[in-house]
Structures are given as structure tokens and as C-alpha cells.
MDAnalysis code that builds the backbone (N, CA, C; Angstrom):
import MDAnalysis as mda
import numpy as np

u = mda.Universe.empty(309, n_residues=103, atom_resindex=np.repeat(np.arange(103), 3), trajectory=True)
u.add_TopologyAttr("name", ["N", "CA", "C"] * 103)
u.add_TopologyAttr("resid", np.arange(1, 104))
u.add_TopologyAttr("resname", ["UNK", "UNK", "UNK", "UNK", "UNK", "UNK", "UNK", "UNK", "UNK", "UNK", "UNK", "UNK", "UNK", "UNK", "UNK", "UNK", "UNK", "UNK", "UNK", "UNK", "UNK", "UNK", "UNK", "UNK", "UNK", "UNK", "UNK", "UNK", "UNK", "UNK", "UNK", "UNK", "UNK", "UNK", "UNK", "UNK", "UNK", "UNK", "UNK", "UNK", "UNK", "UNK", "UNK", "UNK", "UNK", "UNK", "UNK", "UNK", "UNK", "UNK", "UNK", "UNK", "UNK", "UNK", "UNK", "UNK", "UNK", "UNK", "UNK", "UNK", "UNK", "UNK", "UNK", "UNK", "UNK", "UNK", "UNK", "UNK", "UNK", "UNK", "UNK", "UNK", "UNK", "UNK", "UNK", "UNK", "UNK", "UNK", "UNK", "UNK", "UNK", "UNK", "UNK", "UNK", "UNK", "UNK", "UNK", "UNK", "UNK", "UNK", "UNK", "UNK", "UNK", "UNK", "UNK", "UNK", "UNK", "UNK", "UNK", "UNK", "UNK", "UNK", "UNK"])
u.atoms.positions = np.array([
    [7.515, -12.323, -12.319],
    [7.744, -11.023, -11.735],
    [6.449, -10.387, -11.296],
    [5.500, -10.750, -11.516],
    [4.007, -10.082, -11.638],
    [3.455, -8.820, -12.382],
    [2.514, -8.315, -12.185],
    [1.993, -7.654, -12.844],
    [2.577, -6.490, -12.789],
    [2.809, -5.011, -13.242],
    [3.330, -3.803, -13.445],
    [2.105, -3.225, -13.612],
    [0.987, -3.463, -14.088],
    [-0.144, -2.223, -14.914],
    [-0.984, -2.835, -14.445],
    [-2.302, -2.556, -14.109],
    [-3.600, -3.059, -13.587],
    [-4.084, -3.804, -14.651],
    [-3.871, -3.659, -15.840],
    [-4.516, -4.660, -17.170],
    [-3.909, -5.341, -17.566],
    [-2.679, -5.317, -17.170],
    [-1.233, -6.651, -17.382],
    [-1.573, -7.323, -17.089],
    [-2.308, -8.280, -15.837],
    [-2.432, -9.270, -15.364],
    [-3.562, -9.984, -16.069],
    [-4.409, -9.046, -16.679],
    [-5.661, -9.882, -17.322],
    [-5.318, -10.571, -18.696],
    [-4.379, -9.626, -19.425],
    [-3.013, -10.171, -20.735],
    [-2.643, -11.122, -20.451],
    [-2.142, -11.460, -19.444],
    [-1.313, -12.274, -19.207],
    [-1.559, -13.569, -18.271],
    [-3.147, -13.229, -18.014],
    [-3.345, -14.849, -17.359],
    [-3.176, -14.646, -15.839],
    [-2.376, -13.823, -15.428],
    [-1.799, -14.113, -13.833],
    [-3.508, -13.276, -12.943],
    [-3.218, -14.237, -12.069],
    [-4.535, -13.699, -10.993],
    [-3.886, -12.288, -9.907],
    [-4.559, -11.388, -9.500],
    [-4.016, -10.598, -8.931],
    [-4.415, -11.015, -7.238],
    [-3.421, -11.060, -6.746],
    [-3.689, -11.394, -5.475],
    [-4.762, -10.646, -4.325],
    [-5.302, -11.651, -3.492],
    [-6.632, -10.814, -3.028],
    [-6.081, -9.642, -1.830],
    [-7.078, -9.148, -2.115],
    [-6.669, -7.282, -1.769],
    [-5.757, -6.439, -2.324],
    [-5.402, -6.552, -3.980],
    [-5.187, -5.709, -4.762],
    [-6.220, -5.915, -5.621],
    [-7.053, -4.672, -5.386],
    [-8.133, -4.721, -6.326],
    [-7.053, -3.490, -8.031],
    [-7.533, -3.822, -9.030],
    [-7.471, -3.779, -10.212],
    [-7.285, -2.282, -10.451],
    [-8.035, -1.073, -10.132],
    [-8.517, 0.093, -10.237],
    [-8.483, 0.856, -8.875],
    [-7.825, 1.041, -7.839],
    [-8.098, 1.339, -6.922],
    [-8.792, 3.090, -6.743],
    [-9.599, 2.931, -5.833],
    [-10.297, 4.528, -5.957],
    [-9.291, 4.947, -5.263],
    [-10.304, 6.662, -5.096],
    [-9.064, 7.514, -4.704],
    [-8.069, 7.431, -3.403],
    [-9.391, 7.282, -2.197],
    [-9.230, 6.730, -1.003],
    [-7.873, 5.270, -0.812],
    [-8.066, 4.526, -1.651],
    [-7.252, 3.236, -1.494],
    [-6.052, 3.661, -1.897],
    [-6.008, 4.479, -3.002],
    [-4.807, 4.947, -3.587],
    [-3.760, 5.645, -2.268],
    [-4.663, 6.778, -1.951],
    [-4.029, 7.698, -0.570],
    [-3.046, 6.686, -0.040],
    [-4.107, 5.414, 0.963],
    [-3.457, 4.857, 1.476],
    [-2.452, 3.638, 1.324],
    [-2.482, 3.490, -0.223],
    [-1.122, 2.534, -0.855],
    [-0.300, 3.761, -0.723],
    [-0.377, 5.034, -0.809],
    [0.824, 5.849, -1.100],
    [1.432, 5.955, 0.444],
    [0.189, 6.024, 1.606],
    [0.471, 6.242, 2.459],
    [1.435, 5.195, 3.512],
    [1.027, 4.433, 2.845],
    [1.743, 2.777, 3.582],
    [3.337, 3.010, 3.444],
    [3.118, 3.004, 1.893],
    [4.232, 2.992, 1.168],
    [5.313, 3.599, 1.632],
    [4.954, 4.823, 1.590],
    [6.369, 5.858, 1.984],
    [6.156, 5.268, 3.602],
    [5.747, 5.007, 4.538],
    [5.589, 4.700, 6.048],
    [6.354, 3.361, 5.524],
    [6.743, 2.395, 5.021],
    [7.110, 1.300, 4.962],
    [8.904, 1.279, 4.172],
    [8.461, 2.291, 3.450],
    [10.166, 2.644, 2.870],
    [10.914, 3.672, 4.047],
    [10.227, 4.650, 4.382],
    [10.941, 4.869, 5.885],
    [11.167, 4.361, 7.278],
    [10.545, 3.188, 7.177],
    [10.755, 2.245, 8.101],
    [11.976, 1.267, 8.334],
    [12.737, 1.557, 6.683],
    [13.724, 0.334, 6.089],
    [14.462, 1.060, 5.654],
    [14.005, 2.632, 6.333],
    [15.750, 3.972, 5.656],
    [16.061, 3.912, 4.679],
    [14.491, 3.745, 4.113],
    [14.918, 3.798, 1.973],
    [14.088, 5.580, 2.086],
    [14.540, 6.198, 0.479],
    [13.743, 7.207, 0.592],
    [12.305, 7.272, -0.072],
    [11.521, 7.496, 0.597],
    [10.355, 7.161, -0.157],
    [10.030, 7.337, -1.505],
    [10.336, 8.230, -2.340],
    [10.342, 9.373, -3.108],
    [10.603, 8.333, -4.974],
    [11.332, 7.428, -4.691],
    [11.279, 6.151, -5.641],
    [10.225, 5.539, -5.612],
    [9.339, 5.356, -4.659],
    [8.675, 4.338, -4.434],
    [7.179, 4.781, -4.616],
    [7.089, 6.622, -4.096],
    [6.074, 7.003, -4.605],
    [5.701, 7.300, -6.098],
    [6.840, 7.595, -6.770],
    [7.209, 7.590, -8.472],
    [6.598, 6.409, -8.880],
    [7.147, 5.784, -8.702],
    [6.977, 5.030, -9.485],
    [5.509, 3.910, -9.337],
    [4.308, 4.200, -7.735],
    [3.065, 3.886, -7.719],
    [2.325, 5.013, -8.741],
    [2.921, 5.989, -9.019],
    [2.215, 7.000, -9.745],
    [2.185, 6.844, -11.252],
    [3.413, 6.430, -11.672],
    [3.483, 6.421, -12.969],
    [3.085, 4.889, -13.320],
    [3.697, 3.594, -12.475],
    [3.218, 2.479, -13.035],
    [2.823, 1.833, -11.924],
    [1.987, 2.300, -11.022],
    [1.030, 1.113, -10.049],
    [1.817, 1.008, -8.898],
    [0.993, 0.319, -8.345],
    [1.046, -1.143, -7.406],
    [2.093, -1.387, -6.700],
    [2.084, -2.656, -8.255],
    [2.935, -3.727, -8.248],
    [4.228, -2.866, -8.644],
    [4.254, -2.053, -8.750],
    [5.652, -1.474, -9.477],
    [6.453, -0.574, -8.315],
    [5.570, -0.068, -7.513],
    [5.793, 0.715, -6.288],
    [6.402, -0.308, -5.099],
    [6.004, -1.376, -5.455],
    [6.503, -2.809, -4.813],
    [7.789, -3.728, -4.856],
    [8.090, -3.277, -6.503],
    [9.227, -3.830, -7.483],
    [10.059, -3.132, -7.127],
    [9.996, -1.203, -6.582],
    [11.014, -0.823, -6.401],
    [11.774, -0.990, -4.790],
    [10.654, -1.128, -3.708],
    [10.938, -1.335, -2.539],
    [11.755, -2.894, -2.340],
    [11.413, -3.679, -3.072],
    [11.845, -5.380, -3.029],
    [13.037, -4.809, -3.478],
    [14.043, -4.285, -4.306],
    [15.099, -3.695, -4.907],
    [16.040, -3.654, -3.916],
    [15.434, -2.648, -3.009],
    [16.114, -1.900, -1.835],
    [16.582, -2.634, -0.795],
    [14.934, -3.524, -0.212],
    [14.529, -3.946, 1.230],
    [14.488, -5.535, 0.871],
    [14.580, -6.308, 0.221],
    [14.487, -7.185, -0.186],
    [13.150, -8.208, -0.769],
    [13.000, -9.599, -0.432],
    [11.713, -10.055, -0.574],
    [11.179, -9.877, 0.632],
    [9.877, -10.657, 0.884],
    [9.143, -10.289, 1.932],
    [8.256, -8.672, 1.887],
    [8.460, -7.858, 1.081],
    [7.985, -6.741, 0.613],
    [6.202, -6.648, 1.223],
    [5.505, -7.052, 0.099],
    [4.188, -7.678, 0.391],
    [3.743, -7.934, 1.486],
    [3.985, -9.234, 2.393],
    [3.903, -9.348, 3.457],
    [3.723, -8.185, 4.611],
    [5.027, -7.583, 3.890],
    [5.236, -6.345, 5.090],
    [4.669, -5.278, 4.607],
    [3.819, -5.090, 3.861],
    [2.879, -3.943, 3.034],
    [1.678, -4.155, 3.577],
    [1.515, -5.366, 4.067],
    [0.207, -5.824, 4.347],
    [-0.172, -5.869, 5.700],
    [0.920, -6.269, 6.613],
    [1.217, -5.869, 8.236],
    [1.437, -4.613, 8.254],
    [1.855, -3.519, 7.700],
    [2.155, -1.956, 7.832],
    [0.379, -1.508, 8.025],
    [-0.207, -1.956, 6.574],
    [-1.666, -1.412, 6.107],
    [-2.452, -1.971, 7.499],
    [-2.368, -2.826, 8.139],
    [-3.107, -3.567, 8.952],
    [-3.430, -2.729, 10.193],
    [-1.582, -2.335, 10.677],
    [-1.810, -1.878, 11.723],
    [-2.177, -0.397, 11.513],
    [-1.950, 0.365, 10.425],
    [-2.389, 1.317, 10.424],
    [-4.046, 1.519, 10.097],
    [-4.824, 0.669, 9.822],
    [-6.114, 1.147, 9.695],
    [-6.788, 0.350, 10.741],
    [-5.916, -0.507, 11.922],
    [-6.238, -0.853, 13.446],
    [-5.897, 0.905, 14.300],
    [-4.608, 1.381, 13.559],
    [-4.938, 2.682, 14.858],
    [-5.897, 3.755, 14.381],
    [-6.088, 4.083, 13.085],
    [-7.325, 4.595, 12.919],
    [-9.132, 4.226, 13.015],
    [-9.009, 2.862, 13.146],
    [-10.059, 2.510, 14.109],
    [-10.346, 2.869, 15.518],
    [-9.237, 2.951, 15.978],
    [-9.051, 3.360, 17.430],
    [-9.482, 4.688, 17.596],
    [-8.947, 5.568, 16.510],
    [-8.807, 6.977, 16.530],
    [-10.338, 7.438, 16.662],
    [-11.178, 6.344, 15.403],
    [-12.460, 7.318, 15.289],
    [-13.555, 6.838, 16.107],
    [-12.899, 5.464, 16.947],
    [-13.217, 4.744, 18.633],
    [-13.716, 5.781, 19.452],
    [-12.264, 6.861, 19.467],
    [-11.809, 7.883, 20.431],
    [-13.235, 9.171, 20.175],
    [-12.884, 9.451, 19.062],
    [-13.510, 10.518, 18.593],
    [-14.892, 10.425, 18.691],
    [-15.660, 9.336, 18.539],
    [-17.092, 9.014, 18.827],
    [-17.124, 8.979, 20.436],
    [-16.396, 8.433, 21.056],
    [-16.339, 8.470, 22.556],
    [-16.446, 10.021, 22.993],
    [-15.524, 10.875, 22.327],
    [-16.048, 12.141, 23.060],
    [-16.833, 12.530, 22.598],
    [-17.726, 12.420, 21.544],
    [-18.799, 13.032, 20.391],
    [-19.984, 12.876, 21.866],
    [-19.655, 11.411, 22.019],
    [-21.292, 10.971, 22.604],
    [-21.117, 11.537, 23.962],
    [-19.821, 11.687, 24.893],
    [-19.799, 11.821, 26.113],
    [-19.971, 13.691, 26.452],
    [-20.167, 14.432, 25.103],
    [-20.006, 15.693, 25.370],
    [-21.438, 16.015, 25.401],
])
């Protein structure tokens, strides 16, 4: 089933897959929350389970509840959501330096 708690996985032997880091700061957090609910409203779940439960038990648990809903493939599609969203905020601060320098 994988990990539930950021120190579960070290108990228990299992490797955490790369790009879930262990402790995430605040910034990373934002944007697991931010994915999240963008990825459960994408699949007409309500977000509101999914943010609960990254708050109270992680991650992987914020993950456990969307796979519930939306099925497998979860991950995958957590990871294409995160992708393209920090491709259009690249763009954004593309934009924003473009007029910085052109003004």
C-alpha cells in the first residue's frame, strides 16, 4: 500500500519514490496541496477529502484518498498535473521578466 507518514517508510524498509522528498518545506507543501485539489477537481471529486487528509496524514495518504475515488494511475497523474503547472508558471515569470526588462 505504501507509505502513510514520512517516517513509515524508513520502519518499514520501503524506498520513497523519487520526488517525494520525506519532509517537504513549506513551498512544496503549497504546491502538493495545490496540485491536489486542481487534480481532484479535474476528476469531479471534491477536493476537501483529499486536502484533509494531506494535512493530517501526508502525501501518500492525500493520494490513498484520490486512488479511492479516481482510481489507479493517481501518481502518474499527480505528476503530469505538477509538471504542467510549474511549465505555466515558468512561462508566467518568462512574461513578467519580459516586461520588467522591456519597461
Amino acid at each position: 500500500m505504501g507509505c502513510m507518514m514520512p517516517d513509515a517508510c524508513a520502519e518499514h524498509g520501503e524506498p520513497r519514490p523519487a520526488g517525494f522528498s520525506a519532509a517537504p518545506s513549506a513551498a512544496e507543501y503549497a504546491e502538493q496541496a495545490l496540485v491536489l485539489a486542481m487534480l481532484a477537481r479535474e476528476h469531479a471529486q471534491d477536493d476537501a477529502p483529499v486536502l484533509t487528509a494531506l494535512a493530517q496524514h501526508g502525501f501518500d495518504a492525500a493520494l490513498g484518498v484520490l486512488t479511492q475515488t479516481v482510481g489507479a494511475g493517481v501518481r502518474d497523474a499527480y505528476l503530469r498535473r505538477r509538471a504542467r503547472w510549474r511549465a505555466a508558471q515558468a512561462a508566467a515569470l518568462r512574461v513578467a521578466a519580459s516586461v520588467e526588462v522591456g519597461a
